[in-house]
Structure formats: structure tokens, C-alpha cells
C-alpha positions as protocol buffer text, in pm:
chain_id: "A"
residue {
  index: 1
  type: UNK
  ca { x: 7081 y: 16011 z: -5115 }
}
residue {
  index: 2
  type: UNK
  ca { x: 6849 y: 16204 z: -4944 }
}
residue {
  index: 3
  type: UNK
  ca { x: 7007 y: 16047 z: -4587 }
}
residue {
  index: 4
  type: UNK
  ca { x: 7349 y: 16209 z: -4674 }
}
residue {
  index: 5
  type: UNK
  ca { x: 7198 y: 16546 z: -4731 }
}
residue {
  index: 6
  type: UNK
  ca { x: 7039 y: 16546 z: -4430 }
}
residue {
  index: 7
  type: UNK
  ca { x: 7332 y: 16486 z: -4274 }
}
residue {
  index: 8
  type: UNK
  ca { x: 7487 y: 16765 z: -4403 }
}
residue {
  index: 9
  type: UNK
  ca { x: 7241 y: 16958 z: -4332 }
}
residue {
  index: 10
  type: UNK
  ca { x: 7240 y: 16873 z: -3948 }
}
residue {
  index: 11
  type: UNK
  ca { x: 7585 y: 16917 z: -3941 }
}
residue {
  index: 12
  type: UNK
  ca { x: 7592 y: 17247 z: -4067 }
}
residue {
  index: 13
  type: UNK
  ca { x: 7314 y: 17361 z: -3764 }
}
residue {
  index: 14
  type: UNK
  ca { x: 7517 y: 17194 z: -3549 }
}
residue {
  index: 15
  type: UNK
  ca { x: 7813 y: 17335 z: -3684 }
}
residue {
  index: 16
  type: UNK
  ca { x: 7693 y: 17726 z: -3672 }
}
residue {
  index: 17
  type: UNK
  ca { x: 7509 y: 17663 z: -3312 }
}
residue {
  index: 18
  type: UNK
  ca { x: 7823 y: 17563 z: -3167 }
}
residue {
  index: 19
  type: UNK
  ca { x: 8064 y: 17825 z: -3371 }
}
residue {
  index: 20
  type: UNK
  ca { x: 8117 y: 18025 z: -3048 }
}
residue {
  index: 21
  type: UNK
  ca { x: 8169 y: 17740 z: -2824 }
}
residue {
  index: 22
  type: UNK
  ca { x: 8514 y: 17619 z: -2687 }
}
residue {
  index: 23
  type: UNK
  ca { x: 8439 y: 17253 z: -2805 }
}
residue {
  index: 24
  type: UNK
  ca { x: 8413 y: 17394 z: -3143 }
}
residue {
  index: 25
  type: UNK
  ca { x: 8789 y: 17449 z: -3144 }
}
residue {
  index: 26
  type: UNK
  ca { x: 8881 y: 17079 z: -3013 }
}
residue {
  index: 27
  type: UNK
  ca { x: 8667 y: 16945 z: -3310 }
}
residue {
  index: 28
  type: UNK
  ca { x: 8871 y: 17198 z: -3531 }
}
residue {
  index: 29
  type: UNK
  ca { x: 9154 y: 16980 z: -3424 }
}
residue {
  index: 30
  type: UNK
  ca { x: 9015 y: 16663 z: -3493 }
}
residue {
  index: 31
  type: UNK
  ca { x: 8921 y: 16712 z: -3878 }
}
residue {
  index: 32
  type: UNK
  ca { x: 9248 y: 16599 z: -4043 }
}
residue {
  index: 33
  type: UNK
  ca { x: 9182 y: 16301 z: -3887 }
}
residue {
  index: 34
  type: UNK
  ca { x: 8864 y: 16242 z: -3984 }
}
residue {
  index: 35
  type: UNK
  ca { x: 8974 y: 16290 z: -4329 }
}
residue {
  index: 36
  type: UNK
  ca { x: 9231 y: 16063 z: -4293 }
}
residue {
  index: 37
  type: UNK
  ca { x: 9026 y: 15815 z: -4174 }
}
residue {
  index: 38
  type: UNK
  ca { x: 8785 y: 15871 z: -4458 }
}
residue {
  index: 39
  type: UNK
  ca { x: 9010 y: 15858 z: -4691 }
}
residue {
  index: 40
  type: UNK
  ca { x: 9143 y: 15527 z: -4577 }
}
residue {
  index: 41
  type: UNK
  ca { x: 8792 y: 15360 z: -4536 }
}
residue {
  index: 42
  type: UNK
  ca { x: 8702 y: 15466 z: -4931 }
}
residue {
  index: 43
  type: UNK
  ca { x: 9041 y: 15344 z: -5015 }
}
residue {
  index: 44
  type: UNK
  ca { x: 8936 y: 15025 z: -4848 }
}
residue {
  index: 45
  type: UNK
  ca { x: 8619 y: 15042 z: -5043 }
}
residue {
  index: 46
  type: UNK
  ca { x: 8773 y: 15087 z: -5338 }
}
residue {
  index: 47
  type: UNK
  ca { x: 9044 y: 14791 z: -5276 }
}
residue {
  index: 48
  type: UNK
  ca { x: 8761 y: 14573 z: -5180 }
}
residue {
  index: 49
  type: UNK
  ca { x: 8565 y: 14601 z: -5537 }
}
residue {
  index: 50
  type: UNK
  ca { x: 8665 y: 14376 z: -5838 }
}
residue {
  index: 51
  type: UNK
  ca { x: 8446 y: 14585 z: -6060 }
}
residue {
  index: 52
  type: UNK
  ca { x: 8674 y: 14911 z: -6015 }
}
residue {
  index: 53
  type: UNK
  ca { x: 9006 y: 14730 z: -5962 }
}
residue {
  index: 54
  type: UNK
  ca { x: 8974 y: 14568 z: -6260 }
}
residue {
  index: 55
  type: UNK
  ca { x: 8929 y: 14832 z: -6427 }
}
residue {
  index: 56
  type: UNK
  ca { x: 9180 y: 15042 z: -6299 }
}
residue {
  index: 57
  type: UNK
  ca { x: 9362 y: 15126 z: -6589 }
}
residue {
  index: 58
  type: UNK
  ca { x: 9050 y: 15277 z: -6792 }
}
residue {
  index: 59
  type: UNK
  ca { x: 8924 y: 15443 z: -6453 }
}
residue {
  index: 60
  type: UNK
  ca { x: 9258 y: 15605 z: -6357 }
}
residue {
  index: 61
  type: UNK
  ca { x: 9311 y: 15790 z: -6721 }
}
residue {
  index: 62
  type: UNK
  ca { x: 8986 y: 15931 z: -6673 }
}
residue {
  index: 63
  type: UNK
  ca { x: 9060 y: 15984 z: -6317 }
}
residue {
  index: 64
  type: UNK
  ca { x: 9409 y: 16179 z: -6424 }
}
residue {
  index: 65
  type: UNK
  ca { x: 9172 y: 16389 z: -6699 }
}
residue {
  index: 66
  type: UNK
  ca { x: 8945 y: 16532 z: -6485 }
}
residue {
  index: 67
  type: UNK
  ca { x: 9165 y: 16587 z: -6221 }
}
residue {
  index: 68
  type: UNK
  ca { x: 9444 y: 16765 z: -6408 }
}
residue {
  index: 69
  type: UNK
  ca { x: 9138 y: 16994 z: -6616 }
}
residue {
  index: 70
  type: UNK
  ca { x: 8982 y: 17027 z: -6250 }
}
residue {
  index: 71
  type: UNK
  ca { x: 9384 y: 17202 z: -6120 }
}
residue {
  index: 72
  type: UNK
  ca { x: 9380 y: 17407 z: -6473 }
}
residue {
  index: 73
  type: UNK
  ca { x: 9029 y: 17547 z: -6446 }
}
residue {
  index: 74
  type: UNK
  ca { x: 9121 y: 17635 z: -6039 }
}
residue {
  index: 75
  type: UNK
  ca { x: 9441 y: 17834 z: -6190 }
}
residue {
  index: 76
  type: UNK
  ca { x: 9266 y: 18005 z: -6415 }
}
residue {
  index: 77
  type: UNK
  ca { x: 8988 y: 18083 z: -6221 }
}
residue {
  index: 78
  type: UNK
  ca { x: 9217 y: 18210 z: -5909 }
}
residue {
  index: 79
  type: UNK
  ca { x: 9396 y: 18408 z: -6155 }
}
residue {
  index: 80
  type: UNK
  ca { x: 9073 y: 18601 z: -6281 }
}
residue {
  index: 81
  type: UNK
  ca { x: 8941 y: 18724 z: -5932 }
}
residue {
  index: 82
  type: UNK
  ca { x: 9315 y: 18801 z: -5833 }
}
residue {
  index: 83
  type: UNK
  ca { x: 9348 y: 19000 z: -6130 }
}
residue {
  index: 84
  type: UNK
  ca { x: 8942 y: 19143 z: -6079 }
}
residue {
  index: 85
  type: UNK
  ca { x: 8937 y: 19187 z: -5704 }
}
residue {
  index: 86
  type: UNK
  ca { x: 9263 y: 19194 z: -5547 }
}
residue {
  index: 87
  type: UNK
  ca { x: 9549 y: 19353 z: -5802 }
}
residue {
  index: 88
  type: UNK
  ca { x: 9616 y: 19726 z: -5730 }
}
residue {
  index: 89
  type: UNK
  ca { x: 9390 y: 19919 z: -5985 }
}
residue {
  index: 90
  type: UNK
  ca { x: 9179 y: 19611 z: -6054 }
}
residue {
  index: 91
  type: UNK
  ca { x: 8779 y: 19548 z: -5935 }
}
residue {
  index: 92
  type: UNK
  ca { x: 8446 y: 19597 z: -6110 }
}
């Protein structure tokens, strides 16, 4: 665990070192795919697994819970600091 945060940690120096740097924009171009690729490799990690896969169908209803009470909490959340911050008359 602690390997992963240091990575993010690196990669956020390296990250706001090179924020004014013309390579910075050609790695802005190469995040989707990155993600892409991430997403396929955990995908394949997923695939691989007999554990999860068969268990799929008690994994993916809890998967579908939190992720539809994850979009409902964002909506109402994004609705409070529009309302609070941004809506003519509103802030604290």
C-alpha cells in the first residue's frame, strides 16, 4: 500500500514541476489512453479471477448499489453548492 502512495505522491511533484512545461501538454493528450489501458488491464484482472467471476451476480448488485447511491449523492451534492455558491442571490 504504502508503494502506491508513494507513487502518487511522486507523480504529483512531478506533475506540478513540470505544469509550465510544453511536455506537460503532450502528456495531457495521452491520459485517455492511459485510462483506457487501465481499464482494460483491471478488466483483464478481473476476467482472470474465479473468486470474483463466480460471484458475479452477488458482486454486481452490490456493485449497481453503491454506484447508483454514489450518482444520487453527486446530484444532490452539485445541486447544494449550485444553489449556495453559484445561483443569483445565493452564497454564505
Amino acid at each position: 500500500m504504502i508503494v502506491f502512495i508513494s507513487f502518487l505522491i511522486v507523480g504529483v511533484m512531478a506533475g506540478y514541476a513540470l505544469r509550465h512545461t510544453a511536455i506537460q501538454k503532450e502528456l495531457g493528450r495521452t491520459m485517455p489512453v492511459t485510462v483506457w489501458l487501465l481499464l482494460f488491464v483491471f478488466g483483464v484482472s478481473i476476467g482472470s479471477d474465479p473468486f470474483v467471476m463466480g460471484n458475479l451476480g452477488n458482486f454486481g448488485g452490490q456493485a449497481l448499489l453503491l454506484c447508483l447511491a454514489g450518482m444520487v449523492g453527486s446530484i444532490v451534492f452539485v445541486a447544494a453548492v449550485w444553489r449556495l455558491f453559484f445561483k443569483k442571490g445565493g452564497g454564505l
